[in-house]
C-alpha positions as semicolon CSV with decimal commas, in nm:
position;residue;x (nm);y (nm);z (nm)
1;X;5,890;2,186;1,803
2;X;5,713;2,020;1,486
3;X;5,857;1,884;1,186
4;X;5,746;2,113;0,895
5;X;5,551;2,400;0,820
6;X;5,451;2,522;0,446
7;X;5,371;2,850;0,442
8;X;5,258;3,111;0,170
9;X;5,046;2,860;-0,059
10;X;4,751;2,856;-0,252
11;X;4,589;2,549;-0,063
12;X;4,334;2,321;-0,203
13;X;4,207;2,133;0,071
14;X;3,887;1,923;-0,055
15;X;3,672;2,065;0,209
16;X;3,390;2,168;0,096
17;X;3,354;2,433;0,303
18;X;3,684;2,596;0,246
19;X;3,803;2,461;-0,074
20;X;4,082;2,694;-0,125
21;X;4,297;2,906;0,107
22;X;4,541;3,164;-0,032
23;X;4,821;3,238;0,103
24;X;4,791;2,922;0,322
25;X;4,952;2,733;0,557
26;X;5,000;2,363;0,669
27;X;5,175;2,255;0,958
28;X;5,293;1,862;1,014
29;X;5,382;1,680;1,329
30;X;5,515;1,310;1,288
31;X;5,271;1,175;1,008
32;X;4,999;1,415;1,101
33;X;4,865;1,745;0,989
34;X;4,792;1,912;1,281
35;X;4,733;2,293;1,155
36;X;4,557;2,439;0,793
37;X;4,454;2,778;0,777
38;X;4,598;3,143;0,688
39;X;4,953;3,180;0,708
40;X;4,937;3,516;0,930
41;X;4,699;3,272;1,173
42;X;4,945;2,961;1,273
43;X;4,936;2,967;1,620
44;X;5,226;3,062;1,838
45;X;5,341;2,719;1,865
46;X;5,350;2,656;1,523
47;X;5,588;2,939;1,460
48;X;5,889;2,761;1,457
49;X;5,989;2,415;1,272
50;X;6,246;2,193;1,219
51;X;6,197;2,278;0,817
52;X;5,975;2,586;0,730
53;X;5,938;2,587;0,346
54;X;5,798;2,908;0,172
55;X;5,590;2,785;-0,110
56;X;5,613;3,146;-0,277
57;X;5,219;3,108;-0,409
58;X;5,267;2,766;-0,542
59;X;4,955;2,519;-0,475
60;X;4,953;2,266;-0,212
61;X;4,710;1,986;-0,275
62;X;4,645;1,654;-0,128
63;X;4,826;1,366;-0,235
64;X;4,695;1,137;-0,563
65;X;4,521;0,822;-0,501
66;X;4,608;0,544;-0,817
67;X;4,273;0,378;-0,784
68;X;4,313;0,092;-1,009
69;X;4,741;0,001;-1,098
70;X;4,946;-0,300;-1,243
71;X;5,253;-0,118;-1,148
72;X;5,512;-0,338;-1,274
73;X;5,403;-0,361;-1,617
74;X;5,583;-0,007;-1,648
75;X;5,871;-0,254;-1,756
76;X;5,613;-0,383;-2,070
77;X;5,566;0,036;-2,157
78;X;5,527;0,056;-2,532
79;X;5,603;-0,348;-2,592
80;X;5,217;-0,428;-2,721
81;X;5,090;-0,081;-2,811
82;X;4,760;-0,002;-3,110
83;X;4,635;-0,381;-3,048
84;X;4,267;-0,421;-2,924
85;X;4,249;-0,533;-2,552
86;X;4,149;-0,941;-2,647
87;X;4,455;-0,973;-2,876
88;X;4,678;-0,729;-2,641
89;X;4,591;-0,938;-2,357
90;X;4,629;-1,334;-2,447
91;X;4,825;-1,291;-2,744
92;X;5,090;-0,993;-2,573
93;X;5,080;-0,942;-2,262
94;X;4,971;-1,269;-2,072
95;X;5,279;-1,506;-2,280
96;X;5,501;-1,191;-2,125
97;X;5,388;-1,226;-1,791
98;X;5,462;-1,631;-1,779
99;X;5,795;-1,540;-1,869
100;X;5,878;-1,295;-1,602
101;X;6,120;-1,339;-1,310
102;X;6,015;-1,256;-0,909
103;X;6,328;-0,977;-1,025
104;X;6,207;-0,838;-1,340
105;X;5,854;-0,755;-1,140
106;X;6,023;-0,583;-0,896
107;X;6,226;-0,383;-1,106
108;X;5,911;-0,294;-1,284
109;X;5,769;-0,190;-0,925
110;X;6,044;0,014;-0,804
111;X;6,078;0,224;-1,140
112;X;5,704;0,242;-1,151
113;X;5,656;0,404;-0,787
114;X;5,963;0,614;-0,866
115;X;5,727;0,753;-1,179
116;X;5,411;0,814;-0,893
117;X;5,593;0,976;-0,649
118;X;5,746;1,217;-0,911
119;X;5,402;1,265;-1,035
120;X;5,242;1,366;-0,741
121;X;5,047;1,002;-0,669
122;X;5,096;0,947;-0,279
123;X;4,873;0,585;-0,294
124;X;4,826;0,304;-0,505
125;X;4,556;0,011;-0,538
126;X;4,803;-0,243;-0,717
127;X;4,672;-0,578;-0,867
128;X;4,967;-0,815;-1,006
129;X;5,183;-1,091;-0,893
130;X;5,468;-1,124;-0,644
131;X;5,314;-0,861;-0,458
132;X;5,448;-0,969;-0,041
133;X;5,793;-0,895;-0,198
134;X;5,621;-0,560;-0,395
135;X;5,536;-0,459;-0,027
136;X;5,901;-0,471;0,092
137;X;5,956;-0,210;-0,180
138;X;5,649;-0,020;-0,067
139;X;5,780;-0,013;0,340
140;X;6,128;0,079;0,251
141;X;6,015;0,376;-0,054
142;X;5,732;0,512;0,202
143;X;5,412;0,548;-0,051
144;X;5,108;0,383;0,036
145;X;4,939;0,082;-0,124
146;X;4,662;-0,166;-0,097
147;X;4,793;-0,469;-0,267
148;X;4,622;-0,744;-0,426
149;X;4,716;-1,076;-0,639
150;X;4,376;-1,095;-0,898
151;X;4,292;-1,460;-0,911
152;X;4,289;-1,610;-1,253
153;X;4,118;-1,935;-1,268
154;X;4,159;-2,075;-1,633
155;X;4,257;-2,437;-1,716
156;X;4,183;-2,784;-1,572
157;X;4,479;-2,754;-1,345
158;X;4,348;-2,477;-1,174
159;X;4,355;-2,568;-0,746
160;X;4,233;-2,240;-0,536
161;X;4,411;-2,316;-0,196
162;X;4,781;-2,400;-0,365
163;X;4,733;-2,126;-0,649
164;X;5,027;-1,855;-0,601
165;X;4,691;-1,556;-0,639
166;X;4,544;-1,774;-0,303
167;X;4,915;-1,784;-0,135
168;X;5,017;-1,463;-0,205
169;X;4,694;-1,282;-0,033
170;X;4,729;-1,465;0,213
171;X;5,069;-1,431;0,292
172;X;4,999;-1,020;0,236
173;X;4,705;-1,036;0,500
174;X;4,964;-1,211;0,773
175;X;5,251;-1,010;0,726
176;X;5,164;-0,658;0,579
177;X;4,801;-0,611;0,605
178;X;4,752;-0,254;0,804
179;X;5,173;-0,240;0,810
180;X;5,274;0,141;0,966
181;X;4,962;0,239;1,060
182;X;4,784;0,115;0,778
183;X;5,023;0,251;0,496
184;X;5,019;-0,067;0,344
185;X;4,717;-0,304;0,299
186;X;4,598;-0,650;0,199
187;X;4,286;-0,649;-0,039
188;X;4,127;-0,943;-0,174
189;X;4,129;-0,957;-0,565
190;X;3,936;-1,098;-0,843
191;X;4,084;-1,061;-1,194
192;X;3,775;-1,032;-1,368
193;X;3,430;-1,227;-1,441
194;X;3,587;-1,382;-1,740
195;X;3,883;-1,499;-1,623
196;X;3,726;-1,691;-1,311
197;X;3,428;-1,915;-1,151
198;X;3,137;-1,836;-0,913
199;X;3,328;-2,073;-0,712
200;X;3,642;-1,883;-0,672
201;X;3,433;-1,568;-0,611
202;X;3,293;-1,730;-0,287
203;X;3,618;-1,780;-0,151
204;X;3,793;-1,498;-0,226
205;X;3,449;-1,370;-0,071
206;X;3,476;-1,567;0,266
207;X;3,815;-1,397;0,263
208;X;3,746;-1,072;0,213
209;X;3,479;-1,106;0,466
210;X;3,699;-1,315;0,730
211;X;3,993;-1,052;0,688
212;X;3,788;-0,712;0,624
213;X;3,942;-0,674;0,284
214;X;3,794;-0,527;-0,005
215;X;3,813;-0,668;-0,318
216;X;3,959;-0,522;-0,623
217;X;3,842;-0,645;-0,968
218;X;3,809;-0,584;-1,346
219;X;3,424;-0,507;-1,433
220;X;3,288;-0,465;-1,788
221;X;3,560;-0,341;-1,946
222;X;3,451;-0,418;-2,308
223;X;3,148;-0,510;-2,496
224;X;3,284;-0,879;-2,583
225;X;3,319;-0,925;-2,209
226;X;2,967;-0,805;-2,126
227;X;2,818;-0,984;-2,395
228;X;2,974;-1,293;-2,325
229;X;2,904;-1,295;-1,960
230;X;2,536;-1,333;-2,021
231;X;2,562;-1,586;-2,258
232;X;2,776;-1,792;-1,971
233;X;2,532;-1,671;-1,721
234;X;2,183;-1,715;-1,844
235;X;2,140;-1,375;-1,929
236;X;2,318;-1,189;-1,617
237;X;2,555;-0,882;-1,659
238;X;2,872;-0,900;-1,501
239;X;2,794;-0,702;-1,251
240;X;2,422;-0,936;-1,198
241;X;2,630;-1,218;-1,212
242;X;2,875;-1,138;-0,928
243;X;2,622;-0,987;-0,694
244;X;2,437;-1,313;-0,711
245;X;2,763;-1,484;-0,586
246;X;2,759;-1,231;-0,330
247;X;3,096;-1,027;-0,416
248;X;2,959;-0,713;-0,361
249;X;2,845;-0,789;0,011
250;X;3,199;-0,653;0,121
251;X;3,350;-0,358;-0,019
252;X;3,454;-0,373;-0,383
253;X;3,697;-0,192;-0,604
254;X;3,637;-0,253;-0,960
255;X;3,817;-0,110;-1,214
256;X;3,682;0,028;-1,552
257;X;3,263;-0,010;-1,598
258;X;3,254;0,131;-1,967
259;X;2,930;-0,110;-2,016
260;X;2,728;-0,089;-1,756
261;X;2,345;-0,071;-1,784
262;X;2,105;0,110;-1,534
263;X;2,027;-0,188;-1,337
264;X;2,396;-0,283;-1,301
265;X;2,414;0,104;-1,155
266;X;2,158;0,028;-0,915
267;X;2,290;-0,260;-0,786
268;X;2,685;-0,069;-0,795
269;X;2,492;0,231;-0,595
270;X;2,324;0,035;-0,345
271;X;2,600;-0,195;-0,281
272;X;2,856;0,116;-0,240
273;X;3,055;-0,019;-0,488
274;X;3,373;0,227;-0,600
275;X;3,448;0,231;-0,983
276;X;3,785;0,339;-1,068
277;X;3,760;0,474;-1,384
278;X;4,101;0,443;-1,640
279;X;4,007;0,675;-1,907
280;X;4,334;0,690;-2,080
281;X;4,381;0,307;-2,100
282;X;4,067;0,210;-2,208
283;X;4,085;0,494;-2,493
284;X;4,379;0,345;-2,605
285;X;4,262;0,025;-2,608
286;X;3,964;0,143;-2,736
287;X;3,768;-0,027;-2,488
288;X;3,481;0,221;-2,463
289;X;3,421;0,510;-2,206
290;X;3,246;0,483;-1,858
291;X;2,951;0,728;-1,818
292;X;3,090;0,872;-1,503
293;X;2,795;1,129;-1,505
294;X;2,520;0,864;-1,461
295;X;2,757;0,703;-1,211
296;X;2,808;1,030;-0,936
297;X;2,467;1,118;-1,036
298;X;2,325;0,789;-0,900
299;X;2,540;0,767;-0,592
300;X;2,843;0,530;-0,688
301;X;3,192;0,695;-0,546
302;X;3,355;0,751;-0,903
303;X;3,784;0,740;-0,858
304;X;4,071;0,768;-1,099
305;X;4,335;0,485;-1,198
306;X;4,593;0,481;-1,465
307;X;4,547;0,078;-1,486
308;X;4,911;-0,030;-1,598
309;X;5,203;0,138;-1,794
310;X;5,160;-0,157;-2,116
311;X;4,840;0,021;-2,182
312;X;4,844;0,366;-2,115
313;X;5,158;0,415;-2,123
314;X;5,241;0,660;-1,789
315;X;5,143;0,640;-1,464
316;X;5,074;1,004;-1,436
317;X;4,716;1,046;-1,302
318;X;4,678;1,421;-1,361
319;X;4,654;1,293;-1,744
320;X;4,329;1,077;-1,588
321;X;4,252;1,410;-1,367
322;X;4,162;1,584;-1,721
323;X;4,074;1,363;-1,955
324;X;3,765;1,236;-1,713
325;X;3,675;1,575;-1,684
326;X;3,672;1,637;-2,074
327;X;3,521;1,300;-2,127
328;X;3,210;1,388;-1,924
329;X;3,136;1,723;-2,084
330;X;3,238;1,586;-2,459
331;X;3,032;1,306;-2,435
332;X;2,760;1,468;-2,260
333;X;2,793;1,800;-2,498
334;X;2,721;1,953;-2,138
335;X;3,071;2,198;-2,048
336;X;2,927;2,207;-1,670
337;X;2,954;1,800;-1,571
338;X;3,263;1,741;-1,362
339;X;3,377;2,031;-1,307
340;X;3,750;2,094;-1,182
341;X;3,646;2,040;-0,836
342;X;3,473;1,717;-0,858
343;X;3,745;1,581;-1,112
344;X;4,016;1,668;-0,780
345;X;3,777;1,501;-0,556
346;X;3,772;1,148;-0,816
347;X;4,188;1,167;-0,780
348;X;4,182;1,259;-0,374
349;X;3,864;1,193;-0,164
350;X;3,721;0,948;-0,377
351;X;4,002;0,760;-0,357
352;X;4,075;0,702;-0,012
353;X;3,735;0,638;0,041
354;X;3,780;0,335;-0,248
355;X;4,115;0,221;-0,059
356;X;3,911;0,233;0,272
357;X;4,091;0,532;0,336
358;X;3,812;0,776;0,485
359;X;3,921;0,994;0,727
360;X;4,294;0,897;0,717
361;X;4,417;1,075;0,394
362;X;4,277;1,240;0,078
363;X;4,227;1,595;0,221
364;X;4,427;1,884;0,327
365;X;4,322;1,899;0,683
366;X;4,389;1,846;1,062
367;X;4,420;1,498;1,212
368;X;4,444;1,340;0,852
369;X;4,789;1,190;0,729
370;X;5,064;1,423;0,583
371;X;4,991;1,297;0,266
372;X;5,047;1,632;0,047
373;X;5,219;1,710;-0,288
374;X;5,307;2,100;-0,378
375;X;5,256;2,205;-0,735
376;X;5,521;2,455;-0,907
377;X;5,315;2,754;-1,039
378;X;5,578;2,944;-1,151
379;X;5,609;2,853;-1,512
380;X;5,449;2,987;-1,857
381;X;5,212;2,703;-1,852
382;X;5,046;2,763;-1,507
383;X;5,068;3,136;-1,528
384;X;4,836;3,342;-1,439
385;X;4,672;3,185;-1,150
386;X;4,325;3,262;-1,129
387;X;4,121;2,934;-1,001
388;X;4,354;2,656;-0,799
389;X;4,170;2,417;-0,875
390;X;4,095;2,476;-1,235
391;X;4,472;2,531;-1,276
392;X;4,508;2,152;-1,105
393;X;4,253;1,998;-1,324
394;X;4,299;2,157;-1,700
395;X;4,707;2,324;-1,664
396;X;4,876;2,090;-1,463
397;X;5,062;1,787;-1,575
398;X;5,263;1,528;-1,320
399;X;5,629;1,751;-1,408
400;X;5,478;2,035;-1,246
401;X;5,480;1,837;-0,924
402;X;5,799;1,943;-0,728
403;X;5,735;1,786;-0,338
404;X;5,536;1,469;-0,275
405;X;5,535;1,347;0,116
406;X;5,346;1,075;0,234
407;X;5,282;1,067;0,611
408;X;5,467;1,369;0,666
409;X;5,786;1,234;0,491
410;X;5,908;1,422;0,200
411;X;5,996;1,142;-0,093
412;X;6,030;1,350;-0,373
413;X;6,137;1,711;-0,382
414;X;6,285;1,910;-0,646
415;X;6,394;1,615;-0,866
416;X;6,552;1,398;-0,683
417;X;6,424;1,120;-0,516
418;X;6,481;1,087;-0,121
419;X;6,385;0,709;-0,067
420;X;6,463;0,547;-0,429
421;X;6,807;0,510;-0,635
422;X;6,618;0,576;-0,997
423;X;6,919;0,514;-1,191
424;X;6,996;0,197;-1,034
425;X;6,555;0,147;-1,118
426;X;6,624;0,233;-1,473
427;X;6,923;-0,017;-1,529
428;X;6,761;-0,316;-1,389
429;X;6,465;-0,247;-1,581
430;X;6,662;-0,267;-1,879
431;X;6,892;-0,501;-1,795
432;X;6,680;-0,741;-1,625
433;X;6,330;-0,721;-1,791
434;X;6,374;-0,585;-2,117
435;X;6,525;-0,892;-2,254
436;X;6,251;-1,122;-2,078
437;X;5,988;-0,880;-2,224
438;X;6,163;-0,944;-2,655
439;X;6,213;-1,329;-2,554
440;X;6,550;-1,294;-2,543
């Protein structure tokens, strides 16, 4: 007998060649989808499950993939908001972040998965500190994350082997890297350009490339930034700049690219680098907007992060899901780029493929993980139901998701949360960080 069957559902799958099935049906053994097709086809052994649930028409979707995440900053939501991103950074945020405790972080990362799991994200490419204890959290809550520790290399004092970024990655690679079947991961992480030396980007390099990590980084988030870099660099881009250090000759995730010129595409494109881009944040910050058009046209896998709760403020990626969409035809004045379909496939396929994730989850189909959320269509906001995926993309919001399971475990169903006590999150953000956060 197999675990679970869903039944009667409109199911987006992100196969091209059978995007949508109505009246669909997915059947899960252990982590593993083993069965997708019509509902009146599951074969006879299929027909019976230790949990059937009849999805009455609602649609059933692959999990979210967070691209780009600073998931404990969730306890910093609405501290530093309407600042611009220089003045946010070193005059708000970074004096917060010396002051918080290995316990206020975590807090901030348990409350801040319990938000993704409610809002349909099933995997997370995190970048902060205290991240080997972050991965407890993430084995015992069942999501999946690639965690990183982004190297900041600023000061005289600054020593690469006993820095806690250097200690921490490594520690992740020994202990967690490819934990329960690779739920969890180790990547290598540079903050950004501007916040480090060629020299540190050769080791985290040699690490990345020892290990088989890839590397997550910030990359041209705002015009100071790019301007700047050349002036450091002798007239190199960020993005020239790194490549001649040799960063991009293992797989990179780099977060943001609102400046990026055509050669810097080129050289993302050929390198098969993955930009995950944060449209929310960096409107609020008024950072600028990535031209995600020129990016899929030119070849470079295009994926979705919220970056962190401080400057967006949720963690809700269906918010990202639209706005790039709306972004590309609005700046553009073209109503065709990204279409619904291509916006799923920056939140899903995309994704995995940025996490290293190919093959393993991202689509709604057999031998890939159970990683699938169901979305409640039964409401005056996502009624009628024409187009799944257009309903997905421009109707849905992260409260219409009502089951998230990640490797065929249900974590979130209904409104209650099956691997996380969120009141017990709540209070120990409040009680714990808050204060830390107002200098108290």
């Amino acid at each position: 007998m197999i675990d679970t069957i869903i039944k009667n559902a409109h199911i987006i799958t992100m196969d091209d060649l059978c995007p949508v099935i109505d009246g669909g049906a997915v059947a899960i053994d252990g982590a593993k989808i083993v069965f997708v097709g019509n509902s009146i086809e599951l074969p006879p052994e299929y027909s019976t499950a230790k949990r059937v649930i009849d999805a009455h028409g609602d649609i059933v979707m692959p999990g979210l993939v967070n691209a780009h995440a600073h998931t404990a900053m969730c306890v910093m939501r609405g501290y530093a908001d309407d600042l611009e991103l220089n003045k946010w950074l070193f005059e708000k945020i970074f004096p917060v972040e010396g002051r918080l405790t290995r316990e206020a972080v975590l807090a901030g990362v348990r409350l801040g998965i319990a938000e993704m799991l409610a809002s349909g994200t099933t995997s997370f490419s995190d970048m902060y500190s205290n991240e080997p204890n972050t991965a407890k959290i993430v084995a015992e809550t069942g999501i999946r994350a690639s965690l990183s520790n982004g190297i900041i290399a600023l000061g005289d004092g600054f020593r690469f082997e006993t820095d806690r970024a250097t200690v921490e990655t490594l520690e992740l690679i020994k202990t967690w890297h490819n934990y329960d079947g690779g739920r969890i991961r180790a990547d290598a992480s540079i903050h950004a350009e501007y916040t480090s030396t060629p020299d540190v980007w050769k080791r985290i390099g040699a690490i990345a490339r020892e290990h088989g990590l890839i590397t997550h980084i910030h990359l041209c988030e705002t015009k100071k930034e790019y301007d700047e870099c050349k002036l450091r660099h002798g007239g190199l881009s960020p993005v020239e700049a790194l490549a001649r250090y040799g960063v991009f000759n293992t797989p990179v995730l780099a977060a943001h690219g609102c400046y990026l010129s055509d050669d810097d595409i080129r050289i993302l494109a050929d390198k098969g680098v993955s930009i995950a881009h944060c449209p929310v944040s960096n409107l609020k910050l008024a950072s600028g907007i990535a031209n995600i058009s020129k990016l899929v046209f030119s070849g470079v896998n295009v994926c979705l992060g919220t970056d962190g709760s401080a400057s967006n403020n949720s963690l809700d990626l269906f918010e990202e899901i639209k706005l790039a969409a709306l972004l590309a035809k609005g700046t553009t004045l073209d109503p065709t780029r990204v279409n619904a379909r291509q916006a799923l496939a920056f939140a899903t396929v995309n994704g995995a493929k940025a996490q290293g994730r190919e093959g393993v989850t991202g689509r709604i189909a057999a031998s890939y993980d159970a990683d699938i959320i169901m979305l409640d269509t039964h409401s005056p906001a996502m009624q009628p139901l024409y187009d799944p995926c257009s309903s997905a993309v421009y109707s849905a919001k992260g409260s219409c998701v009502k089951l998230t399971m990640v490797r065929g475990r249900i974590l979130y169903e209904n409104g209650e949360w099956k691997s996380i006590d969120v009141e017990k999150a709540m209070h120990d953000v409040n009680s714990v960080a808050v204060p830390i956060v107002r200098g108290q």
